[in-house]
Phi, psi and omega in degrees: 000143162258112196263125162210185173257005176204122168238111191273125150298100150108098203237034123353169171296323205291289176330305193273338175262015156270336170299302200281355172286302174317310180308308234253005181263011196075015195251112194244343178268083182207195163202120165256134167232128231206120172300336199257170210240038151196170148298180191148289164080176178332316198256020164253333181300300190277080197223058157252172184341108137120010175292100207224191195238144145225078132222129171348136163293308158321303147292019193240063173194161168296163178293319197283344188246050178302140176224139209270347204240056166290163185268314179228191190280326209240105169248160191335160171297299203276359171277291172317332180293303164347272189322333194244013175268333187265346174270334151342301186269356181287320219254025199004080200239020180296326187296313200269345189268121191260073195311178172031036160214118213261140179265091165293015170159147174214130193234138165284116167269117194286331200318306202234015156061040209227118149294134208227125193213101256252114165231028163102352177243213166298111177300172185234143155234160190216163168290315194206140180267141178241132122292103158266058216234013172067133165276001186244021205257335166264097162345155168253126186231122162299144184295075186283123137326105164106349187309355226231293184299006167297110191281329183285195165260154218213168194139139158276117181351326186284323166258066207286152176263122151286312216276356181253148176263142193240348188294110201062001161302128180286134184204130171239142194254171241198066185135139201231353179312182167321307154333285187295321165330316191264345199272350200291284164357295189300317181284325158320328159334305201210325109022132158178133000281182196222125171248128189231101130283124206255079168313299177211127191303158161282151129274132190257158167238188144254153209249002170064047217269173145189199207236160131268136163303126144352293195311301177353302168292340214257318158328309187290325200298316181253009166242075177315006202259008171265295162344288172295335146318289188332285188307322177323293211315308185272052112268260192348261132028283187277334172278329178292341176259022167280326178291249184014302184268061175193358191072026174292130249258318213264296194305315191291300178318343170299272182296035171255311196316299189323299219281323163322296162324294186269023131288318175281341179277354166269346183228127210262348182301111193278005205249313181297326139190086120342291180298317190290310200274120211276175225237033192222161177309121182334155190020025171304311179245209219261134140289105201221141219277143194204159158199015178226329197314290215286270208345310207284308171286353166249019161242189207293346189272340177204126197279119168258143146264121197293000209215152170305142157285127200242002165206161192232134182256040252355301169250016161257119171295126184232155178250199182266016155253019169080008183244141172248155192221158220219119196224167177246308149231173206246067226234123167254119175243097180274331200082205207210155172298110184229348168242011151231118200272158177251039187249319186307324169277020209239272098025115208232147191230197196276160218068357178091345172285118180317135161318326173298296158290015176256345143230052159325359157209041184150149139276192175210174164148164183253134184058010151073024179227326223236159153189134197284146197086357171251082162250184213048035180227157190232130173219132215252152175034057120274224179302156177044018217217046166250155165213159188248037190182004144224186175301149180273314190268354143318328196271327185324296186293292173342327176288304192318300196292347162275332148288337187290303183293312166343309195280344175273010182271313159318306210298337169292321209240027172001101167117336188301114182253148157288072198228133190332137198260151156332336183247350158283317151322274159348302155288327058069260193330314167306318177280345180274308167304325187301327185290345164223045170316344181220026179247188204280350174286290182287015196216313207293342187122005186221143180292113184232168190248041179247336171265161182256127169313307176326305175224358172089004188265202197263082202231358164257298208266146185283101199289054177208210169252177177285324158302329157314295169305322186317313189279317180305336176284326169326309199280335191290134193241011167110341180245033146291356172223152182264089174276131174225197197269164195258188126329145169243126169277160153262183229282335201231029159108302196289148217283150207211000000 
């Protein structure tokens, strides 16, 4: 068994920058632990064609890592894996980080106020658990009739198959997100035809791609304060595009124009878009940068089907308009469980009740960190704590440095566990529908995977800017939690 005081799930941008808070807060007692056999996360996961960030790369880094040598504005999927392989072994988080062992289960013991936390191995025991486990980690495979009688090969975008050739292949993709957007391109390549089943169109923008130069790099490398310029520049930039995405009346219609415009100059077809151009409010869904996504669907290399799959014939696809299609492979770009995490039945708090059911009709929680009936536990990118509109590990780090006072707000109080009160949740909670009570996720006309079905609230993205949340994690002063006194442990977690 492994006794330790902080145990992280999961060695992510979420998972590695809760490490490195802990290192620099003095907290040297931790361990992560990670199903996969590198660090990584989602950008160790994902690695079909054309897999890249559309957030700036200079802003797509820890604060503490600025990297001079990124390659383009947007960068490749496996150039972050890199990246975050190398802040791992920079920040020597190698001892602590434990691969290929996965949390097959975590029960809070109220007895010796410890978390036991079970992974097909050595068990772990720890004073307080961080879930990092990511929100982009389970493939979604929709319920398709008949999806089992496909005879080719079938895989979600999120498992891409090397071993299979797509090159002179009929293939068809399953899905208009993000994913398909950068893989669609790619495949129009070498691939043919290429079929795009279309549930519901994107608003697309451009996406402006380009390379840094060697000097480039080479400039940043040797002026950091150019470097930091940069990131300023695009973190502003990116909060000046929260009105647009949040349903300011003047911003979005701007950026609706844009995104119209750079449709019609890529696609000359008026029927074709028509099909492309979606019928619900600017930034009801994820908005998303493309300059290759249209050429590729308007040209000879790929069949948009405007409508969903609604059955599998075996190697015939038929959608919900009744056209049938004729394939070799399969490839679904679905999304992902993202507002119902499935790590929440993995996880039991006090009463024996699971995280999934204490958020059976949404998530919840105070400060997108915290959640009451779990206590000493933390959860980063988790509820509310996404954005449509900056960077994600801004929001990460923020969390992180808001669990590190927490944990020193216990360290006062010796003996003491952290658990969250109910009416602060709760409040929270209030406060997040009123903020996005009028905006285009809840409002706008579209099925998105930023609202919960379940109850209609807002439960992935954090309805503000990121200097909001900052401030809003600031202001919490400690009395969102009921501290009370633990059990005195021995040496190996049980009550003495």
């Amino acid at each position: 068994m492994t006794r330790t005081s902080v145990a992280i799930i999961g060695a992510g941008f979420a998972g590695l920058g809760m490490a490195m808070a802990l290192r620099r807060a003095g907290r040297d007692d931790f361990v992560v632990l990670e199903r996969g056999a590198s660090v990584g996360g989602t950008w160790r996961d994902n690695t079909y064609p054309g897999v890249a960030c559309d957030v700036p790369s200079h802003l797509y880094g820890f604060a503490a890592h600025p990297n001079p040598h990124w390659s383009a504005t947007f960068a490749p999927g496996a150039e972050i894996h890199r990246y975050l392989s190398r802040v791992a072994e920079t920040e020597g988080l190698g001892d602590r980080v434990r691969l290929r062992t996965p949390m097959l289960g975590a029960e809070w013991d109220a007895d010796a106020a410890v978390w036991r936390i079970r992974t097909g191995g050595e068990p772990v025991v720890a004073d307080t658990l961080v879930l990092a486990c990511g929100r982009l980690t389970e493939p979604d495979v929709p319920a398709i009739a008949g999806l089992e009688t496909f005879p080719g090969p079938i895989f979600h975008s999120a498992r891409w198959d090397h071993d299979v050739q797509v090159a002179g292949r009929r293939v068809a993709v399953v899905g208009t997100g993000a994913s398909a957007v950068q893989l669609v391109p790619q495949l129009a390549r070498v691939a043919g035809p290429v079929t795009l089943f279309q549930r519901t169109p994107a608003w697309i923008v451009p996406r402006g791609e380009s390379t840094y130069t060697a000097d480039e790099q080479r400039r940043f490398a040797e002026h950091p304060g150019e470097l930091a310029r940069l990131r300023a520049e695009l973190y502003a930039e990116g909060e000046a595009r929260f009105a647009s995405r949040s349903g300011d009346a003047g911003a979005a219609a701007a950026a609706r124009e844009i995104a119209l415009a750079h449709l019609e100059s890529q696609v000359a077809d008026p029927a074709l878009r028509a099909a492309l151009t979606p019928d619900y409010a600017f930034g009801c869904k994820r908005v998303l940068l493309s300059d290759d996504f249209y050429p590729a669907v308007a040209s000879d290399a790929v069949t948009l089907e405007p409508s969903a799959l609604a059955a599998v014939e075996g190697s015939t696809l038929v959608s919900t308009n009744g056209t049938r299609v004729e394939a070799d492979v399969l490839i679904l770009a679905t999304g992902f469980a993202a507002s119902q995490q499935p790590y929440a039945d993995l996880v039991r708090g006090e009463g024996d009740r699971t995280l999934a059911e204490h958020w059976s009709s949404g998530m919840t929680s105070f400060a997108s960190t915290v959640v009451s009936g779990f206590p000493n536990m933390f959860v980063l990118n988790g509820p509310n704590a996404s954005l449509g509109h900056n960077s994600s590990v801004l929001m990460v780090e923020e969390q992180a440095a808001y669990a590190v006072r927490a944990l020193a707000l216990r360290d006062r109080r010796p003996g003491s566990v952290l658990r969250t009160r109910r009416e602060a949740e709760e409040a929270y909670t209030r406060e997040i529908v009123e903020a996005a009570a009028s905006t285009p996720w809840v409002t706008g006309g579209c099925r998105n995977w930023y609202v919960d079905a379940r109850s209609g609230r807002l439960t992935l993205l954090w309805p503000g800017t990121v200097q909001a949340f900052r401030e809003r994690l600031a202001a919490a002063d400690g009395s969102e939690f009921q501290m009370e006194h633990a059990p005195v442990r021995g040496a190996r977690g049980e009550e003495s």
